[in-house]
C-alpha positions as CSV (number, residue, x, y, z in Angstrom):
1,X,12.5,-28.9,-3.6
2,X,9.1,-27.4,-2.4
3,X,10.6,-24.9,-0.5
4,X,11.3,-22.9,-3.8
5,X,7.7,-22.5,-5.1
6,X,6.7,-21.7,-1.7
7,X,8.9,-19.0,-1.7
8,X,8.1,-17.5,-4.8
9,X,4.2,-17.7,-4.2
10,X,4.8,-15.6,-0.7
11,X,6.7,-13.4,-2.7
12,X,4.3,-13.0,-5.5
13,X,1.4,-12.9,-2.9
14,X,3.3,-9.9,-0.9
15,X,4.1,-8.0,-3.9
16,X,0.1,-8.1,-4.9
17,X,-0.3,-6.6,-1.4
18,X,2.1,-4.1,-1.6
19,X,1.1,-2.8,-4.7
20,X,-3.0,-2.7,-3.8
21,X,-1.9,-0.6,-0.7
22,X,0.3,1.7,-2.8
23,X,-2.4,2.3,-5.1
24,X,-5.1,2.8,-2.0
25,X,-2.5,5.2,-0.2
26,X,-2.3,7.4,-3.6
27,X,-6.3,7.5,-4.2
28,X,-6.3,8.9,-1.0
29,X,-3.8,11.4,-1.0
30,X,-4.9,12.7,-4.3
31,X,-8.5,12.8,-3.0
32,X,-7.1,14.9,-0.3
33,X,-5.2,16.8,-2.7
34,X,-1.6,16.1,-0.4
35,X,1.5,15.0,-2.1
36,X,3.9,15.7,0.9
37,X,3.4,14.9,4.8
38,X,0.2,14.3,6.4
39,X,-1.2,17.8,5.7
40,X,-2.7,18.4,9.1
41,X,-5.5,16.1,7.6
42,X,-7.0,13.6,10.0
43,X,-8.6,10.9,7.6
44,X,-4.6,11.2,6.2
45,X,-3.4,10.5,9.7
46,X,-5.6,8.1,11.1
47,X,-6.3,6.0,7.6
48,X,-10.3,7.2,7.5
């Protein structure tokens, strides 16, 4: 029955992961001032 817990920590662990990278991608895009595409902005495209 350990298998359970196990599960739910990954899960909980990738959510935390997902959502700090969400949150970093829209700082940067707002900082860029892009909502849509890359808009021809290298530090966009590369991930500067």
């Amino acid at each position: 029955m350990t298998a359970l817990p196990i599960t739910l920590l990954t899960t909980a662990v990738l959510a935390l992961i997902l959502v700090w990278l969400s949150i970093a991608v829209v700082i940067q895009r707002a900082r860029a001032k892009i909502s849509i595409g890359d808009g021809s902005t290298a530090s966009v495209r590369d991930g500067e």
